[in-house]
C-alpha positions as CSV (number, residue, x, y, z in Angstrom):
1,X,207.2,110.1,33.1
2,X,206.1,109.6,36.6
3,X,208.5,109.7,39.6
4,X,210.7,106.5,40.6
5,X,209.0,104.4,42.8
6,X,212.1,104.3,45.2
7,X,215.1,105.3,45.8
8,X,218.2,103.2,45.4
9,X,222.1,104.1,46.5
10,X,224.9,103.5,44.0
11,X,228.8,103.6,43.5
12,X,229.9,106.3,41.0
13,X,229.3,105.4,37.6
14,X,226.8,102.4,38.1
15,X,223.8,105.3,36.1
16,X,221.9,102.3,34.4
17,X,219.2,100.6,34.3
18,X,218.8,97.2,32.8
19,X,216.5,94.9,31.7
20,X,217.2,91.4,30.9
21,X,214.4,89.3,29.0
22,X,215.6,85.5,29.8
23,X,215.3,82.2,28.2
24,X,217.2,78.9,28.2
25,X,218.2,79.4,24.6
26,X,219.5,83.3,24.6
27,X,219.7,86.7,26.8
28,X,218.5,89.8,25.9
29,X,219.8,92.9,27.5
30,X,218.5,96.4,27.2
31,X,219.4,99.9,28.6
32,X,220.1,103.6,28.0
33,X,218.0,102.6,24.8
34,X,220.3,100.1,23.7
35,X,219.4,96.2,23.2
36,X,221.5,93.1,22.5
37,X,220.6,89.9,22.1
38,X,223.3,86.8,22.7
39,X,222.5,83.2,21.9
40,X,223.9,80.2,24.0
41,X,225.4,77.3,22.5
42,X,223.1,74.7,22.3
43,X,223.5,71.4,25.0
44,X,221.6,69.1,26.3
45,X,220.3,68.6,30.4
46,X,221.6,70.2,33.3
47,X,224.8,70.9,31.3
48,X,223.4,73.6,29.6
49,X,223.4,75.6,32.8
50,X,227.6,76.5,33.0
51,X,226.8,77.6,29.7
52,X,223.8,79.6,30.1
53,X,226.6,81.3,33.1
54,X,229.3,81.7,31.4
55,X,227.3,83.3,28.2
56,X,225.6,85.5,30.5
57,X,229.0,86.7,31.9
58,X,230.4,86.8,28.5
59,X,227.4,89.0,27.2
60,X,227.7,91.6,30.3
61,X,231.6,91.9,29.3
62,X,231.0,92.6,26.2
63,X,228.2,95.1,26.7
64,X,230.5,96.7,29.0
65,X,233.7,96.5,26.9
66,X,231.2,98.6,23.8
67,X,230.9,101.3,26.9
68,X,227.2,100.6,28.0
69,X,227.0,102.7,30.9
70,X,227.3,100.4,34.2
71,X,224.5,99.2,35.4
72,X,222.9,100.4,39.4
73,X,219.8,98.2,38.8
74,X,219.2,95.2,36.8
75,X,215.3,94.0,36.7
76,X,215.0,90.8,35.3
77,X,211.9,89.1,33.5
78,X,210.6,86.6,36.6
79,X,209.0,82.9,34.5
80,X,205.6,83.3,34.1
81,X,203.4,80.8,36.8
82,X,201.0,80.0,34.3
83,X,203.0,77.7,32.5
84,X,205.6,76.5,34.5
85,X,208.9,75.5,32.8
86,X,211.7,74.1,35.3
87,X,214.1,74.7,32.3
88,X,213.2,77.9,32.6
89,X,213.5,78.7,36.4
90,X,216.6,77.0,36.6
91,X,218.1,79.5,33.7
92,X,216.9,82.4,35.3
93,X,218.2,81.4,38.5
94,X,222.1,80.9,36.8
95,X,221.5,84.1,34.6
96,X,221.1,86.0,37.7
97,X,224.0,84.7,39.6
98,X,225.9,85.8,36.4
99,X,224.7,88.9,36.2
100,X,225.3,89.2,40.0
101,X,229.2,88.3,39.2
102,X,229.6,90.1,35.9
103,X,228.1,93.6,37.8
104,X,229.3,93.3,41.4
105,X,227.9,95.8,43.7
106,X,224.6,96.1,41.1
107,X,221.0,95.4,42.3
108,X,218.9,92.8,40.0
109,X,215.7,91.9,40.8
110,X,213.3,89.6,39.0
111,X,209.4,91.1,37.9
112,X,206.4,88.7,36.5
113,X,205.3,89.8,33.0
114,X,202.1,91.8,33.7
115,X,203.9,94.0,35.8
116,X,206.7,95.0,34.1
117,X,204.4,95.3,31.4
118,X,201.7,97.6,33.1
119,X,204.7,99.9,34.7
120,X,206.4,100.5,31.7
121,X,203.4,100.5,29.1
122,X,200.4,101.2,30.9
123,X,198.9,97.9,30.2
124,X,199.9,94.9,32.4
125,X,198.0,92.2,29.6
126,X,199.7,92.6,26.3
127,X,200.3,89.2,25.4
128,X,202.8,87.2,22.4
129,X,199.1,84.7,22.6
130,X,196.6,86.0,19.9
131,X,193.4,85.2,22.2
132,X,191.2,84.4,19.3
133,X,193.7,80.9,18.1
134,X,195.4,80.9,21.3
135,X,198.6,80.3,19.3
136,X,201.5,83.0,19.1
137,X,200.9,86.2,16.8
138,X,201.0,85.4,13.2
139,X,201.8,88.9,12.7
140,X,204.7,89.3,14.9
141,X,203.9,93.3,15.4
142,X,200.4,92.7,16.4
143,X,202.4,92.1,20.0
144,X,201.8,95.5,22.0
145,X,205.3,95.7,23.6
146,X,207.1,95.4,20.2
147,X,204.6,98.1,19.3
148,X,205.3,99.9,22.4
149,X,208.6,99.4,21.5
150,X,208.8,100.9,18.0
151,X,207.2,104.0,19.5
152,X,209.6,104.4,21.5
153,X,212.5,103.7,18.7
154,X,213.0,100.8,18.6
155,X,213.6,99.7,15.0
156,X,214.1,95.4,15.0
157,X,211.6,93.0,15.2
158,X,212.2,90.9,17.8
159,X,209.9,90.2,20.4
160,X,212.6,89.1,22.7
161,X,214.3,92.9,22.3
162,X,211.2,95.0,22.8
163,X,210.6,93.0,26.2
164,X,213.9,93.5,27.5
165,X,213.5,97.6,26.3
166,X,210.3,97.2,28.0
167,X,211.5,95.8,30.9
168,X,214.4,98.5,31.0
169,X,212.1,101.1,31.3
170,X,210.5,99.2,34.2
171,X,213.5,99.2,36.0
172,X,213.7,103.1,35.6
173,X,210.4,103.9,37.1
174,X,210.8,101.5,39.5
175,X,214.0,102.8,40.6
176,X,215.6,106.1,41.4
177,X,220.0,105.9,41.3
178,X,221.3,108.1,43.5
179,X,225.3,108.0,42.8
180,X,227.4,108.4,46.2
């Protein structure tokens, strides 16, 4: 595996790196190898934003409670500007701030797709689109990160898991945690 990109200072015990795949409808949160996905209650318009916060929060206490190693970094799945989806942005903005609550003291970053995707897998294109019907995958492991993914041990099936492995394994050759 190729050295960090950078170096990043820590408080003891903050060792992990995360990576969080966002929607508007559920969170998925990888690291040390581990993933978990938590749905939010479904509500309509801008309401839907204290609960996309508070499940966010509630998720990181949990993953914390189950002893997943503190996080140092959290890299974060940044929308997509090809299609743009304020629904979207504005959950990724309030999962952020909850993470930023839930971990205090931890760095979280956001990353567009085809970045993430070319520093953890080597290929910055893999797409959920099948580019002949330019629908999703009718063969859900045709999608390279979830085969990535199962290379790497992953055993599930959901897309939504293998991008936030994938985007966990970002975060650790992006970032170097030095504890001191």
């Amino acid at each position: 595996m190729p050295e960090p990109r950078r170096k990043l200072i820590v408080r003891p015990g903050m060792t992990s790196h995360w990576g969080v795949d966002p929607s508007s409808q559920r969170i998925a949160i990888a690291g040390e190898g581990r993933v978990q996905t938590h749905s939010f209650p479904r509500v309509d318009g801008c309401a839907r934003l204290p609960v996309i916060y508070e499940g966010t929060k509630d998720a990181v206490e949990d993953l914390v409670f189950s002893e997943w190693p503190m996080p140092g970094f959290i890299l974060v799945e940044q929308p997509s500007g090809q299609n743009p989806n304020l629904e979207l942005v504005y959950a990724v903005g309030v999962i952020i701030a909850a993470l930023q609550e839930a971990c205090p003291g931890t760095r979280v970053e956001t990353m567009p797709p085809m970045s993430w995707k070319k520093l953890a897998t080597g290929k910055g294109n893999l797409s959920k689109i099948d580019p002949e019907t330019k629908k999703p995958w009718k063969d859900r492991e045709a999608y390279g990160v979830l085969k990535w993914a199962r290379t790497n041990g992953y055993m599930g099936s959901s897309w939504d898991e293998a991008d936030a492995l994938g985007i966990a394994e970002a975060a650790r050759r992006l970032v170097h945690l030095e504890t001191r």
